[in-house]
C-alpha positions as CSV (number, residue, x, y, z in Angstrom):
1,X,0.0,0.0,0.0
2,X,1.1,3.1,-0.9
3,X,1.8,6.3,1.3
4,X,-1.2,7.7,-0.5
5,X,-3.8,5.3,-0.2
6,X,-3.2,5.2,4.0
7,X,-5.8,6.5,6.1
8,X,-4.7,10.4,7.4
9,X,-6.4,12.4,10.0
10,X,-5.5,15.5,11.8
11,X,-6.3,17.3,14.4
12,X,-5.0,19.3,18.3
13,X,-5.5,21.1,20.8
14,X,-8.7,23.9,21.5
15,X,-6.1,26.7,21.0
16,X,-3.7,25.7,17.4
17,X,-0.2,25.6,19.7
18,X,-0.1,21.8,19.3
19,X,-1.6,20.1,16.1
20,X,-0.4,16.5,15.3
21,X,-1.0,14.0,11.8
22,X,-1.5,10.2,12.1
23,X,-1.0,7.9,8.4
24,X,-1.9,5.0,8.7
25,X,-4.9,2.7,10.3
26,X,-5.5,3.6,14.1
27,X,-5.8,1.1,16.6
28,X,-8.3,0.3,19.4
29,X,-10.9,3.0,20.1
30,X,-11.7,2.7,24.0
31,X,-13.2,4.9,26.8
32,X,-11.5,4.6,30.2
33,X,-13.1,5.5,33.1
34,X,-10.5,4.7,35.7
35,X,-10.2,7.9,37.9
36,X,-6.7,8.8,36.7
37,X,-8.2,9.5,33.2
38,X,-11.0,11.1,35.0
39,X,-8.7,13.3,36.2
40,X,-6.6,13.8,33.7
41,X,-9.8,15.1,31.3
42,X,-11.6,16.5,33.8
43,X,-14.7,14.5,32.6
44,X,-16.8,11.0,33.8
45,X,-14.5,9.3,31.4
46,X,-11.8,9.8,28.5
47,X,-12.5,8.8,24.9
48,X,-9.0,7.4,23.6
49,X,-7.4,5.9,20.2
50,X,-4.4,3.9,20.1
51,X,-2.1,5.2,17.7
52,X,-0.8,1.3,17.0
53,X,1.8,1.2,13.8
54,X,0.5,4.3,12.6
55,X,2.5,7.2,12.1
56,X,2.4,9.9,14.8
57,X,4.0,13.5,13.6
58,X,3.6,16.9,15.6
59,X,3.3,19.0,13.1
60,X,2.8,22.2,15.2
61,X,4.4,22.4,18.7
62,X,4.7,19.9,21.1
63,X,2.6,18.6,23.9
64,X,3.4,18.7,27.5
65,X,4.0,15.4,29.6
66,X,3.0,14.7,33.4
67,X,3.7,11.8,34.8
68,X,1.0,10.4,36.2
69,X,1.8,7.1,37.4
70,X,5.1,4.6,37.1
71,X,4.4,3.7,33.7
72,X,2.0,6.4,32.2
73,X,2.7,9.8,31.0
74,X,-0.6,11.9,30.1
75,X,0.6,14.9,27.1
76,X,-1.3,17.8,26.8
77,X,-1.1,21.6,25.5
78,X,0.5,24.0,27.8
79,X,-1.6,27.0,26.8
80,X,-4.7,25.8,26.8
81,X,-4.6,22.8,28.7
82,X,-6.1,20.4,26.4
83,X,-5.8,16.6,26.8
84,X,-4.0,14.8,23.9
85,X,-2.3,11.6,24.9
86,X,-2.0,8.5,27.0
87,X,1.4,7.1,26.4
88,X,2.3,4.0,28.2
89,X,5.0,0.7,27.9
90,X,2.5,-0.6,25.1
91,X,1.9,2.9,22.9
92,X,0.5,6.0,22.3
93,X,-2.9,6.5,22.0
94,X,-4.5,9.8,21.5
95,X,-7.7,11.6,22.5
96,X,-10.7,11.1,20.2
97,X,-12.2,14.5,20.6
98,X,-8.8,16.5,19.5
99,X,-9.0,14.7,16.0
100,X,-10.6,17.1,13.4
101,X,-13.7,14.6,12.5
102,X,-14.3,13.0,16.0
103,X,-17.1,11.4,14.4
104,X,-15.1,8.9,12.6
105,X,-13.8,7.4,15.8
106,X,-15.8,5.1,17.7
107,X,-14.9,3.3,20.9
108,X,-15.2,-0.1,21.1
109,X,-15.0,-0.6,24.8
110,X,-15.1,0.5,27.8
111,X,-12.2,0.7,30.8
112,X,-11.9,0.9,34.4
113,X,-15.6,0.2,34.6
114,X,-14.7,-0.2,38.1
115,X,-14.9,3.5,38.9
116,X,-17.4,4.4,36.7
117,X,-19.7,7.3,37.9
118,X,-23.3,6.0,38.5
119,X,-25.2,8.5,36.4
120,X,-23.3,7.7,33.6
121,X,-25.4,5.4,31.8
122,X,-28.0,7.3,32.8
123,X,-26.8,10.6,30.5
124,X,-28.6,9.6,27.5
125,X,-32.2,9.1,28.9
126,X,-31.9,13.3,30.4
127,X,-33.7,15.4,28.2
128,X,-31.9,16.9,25.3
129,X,-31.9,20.3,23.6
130,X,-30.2,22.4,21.3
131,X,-27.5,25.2,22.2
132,X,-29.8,28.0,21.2
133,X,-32.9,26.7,23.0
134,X,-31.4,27.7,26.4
135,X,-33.4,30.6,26.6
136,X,-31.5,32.4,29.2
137,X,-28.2,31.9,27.4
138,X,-29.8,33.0,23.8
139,X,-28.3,36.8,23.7
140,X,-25.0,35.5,24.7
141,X,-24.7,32.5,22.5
142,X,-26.2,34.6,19.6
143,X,-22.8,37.1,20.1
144,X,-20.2,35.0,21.0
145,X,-17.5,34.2,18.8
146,X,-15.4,31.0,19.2
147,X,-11.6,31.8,19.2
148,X,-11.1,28.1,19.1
149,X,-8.7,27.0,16.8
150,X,-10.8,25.4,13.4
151,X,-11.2,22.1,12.7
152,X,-8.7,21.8,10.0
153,X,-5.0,22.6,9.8
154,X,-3.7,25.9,8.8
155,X,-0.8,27.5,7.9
156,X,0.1,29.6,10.8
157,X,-2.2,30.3,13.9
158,X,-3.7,32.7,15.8
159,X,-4.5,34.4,12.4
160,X,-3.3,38.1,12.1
161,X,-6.5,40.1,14.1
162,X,-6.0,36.8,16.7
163,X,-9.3,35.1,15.0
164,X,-9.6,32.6,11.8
């Protein structure tokens, strides 16, 4: 198979300063729920993707490790603070939601079941609306303006008047 025909996807961090490229096929999509990637994400649980034989390139800036156990570093964006990896003795994998199209990732399984939070499961059954149906928020959400890095990689970043 030829460099051309591999799989690609991009993606980084909420602010640009770290973007990274994977060619080739990804490995394992999981979710753990063990409390150190609760932690680590700040969230019930942490969508993750082993990188496997794929190639991993930074191709904008580089994240910043913490060691968070004996064998585990957790990488993430210094400016922003954005979670990107789990690296461990078996690989890299990467966080699902920094890739550009999240949506072509899906987990598999699920990790560390064992310290699961108990509403959890129960997330999908809560009733569900859109952004701008939050009526109390409607005047704000109308105005804002994300300064979010897009979802696509760009040639230099923050753009000249600090927006896209």
């Amino acid at each position: 198979m030829s460099l051309d025909n591999r799989p690609h996807y991009s993606g980084g961090c909420q602010c640009g300063a770290v973007r990274f490229r994977v060619e080739g096929a990804l490995g394992d999509a999981s979710v753990c729920h063990c409390r150190m990637c609760q932690k680590a994400s700040g969230n019930f649980y942490l969508p993750l993707v082993s990188v496997r034989q794929a190639i991993l390139t930074w191709t904008r800036g580089q994240p910043t490790r913490f060691q968070s156990s004996n064998f585990a570093y957790r990488g993430f964006c210094a400016n922003c603070g954005t979670p990107l990896t789990y690296e461990a003795p078996d690989g890299v994998a990467l966080t699902i939601a920094s890739f550009d199209e999240p949506e072509e990732i899906s987990p598999t399984i699920q990790w560390g079941i064992e310290a699961k939070l108990p509403y959890v499961d129960g997330i999908a059954k809560l009733p569900a609306e859109d952004t701008m149906a939050d009526q109390g928020a409607a005047s704000f959400l109308a105005d804002l303006i994300s300064f979010q890095h897009p979802d696509h990689d760009t040639e230099t970043w923050p753009k000249e008047d600090g927006h896209e």
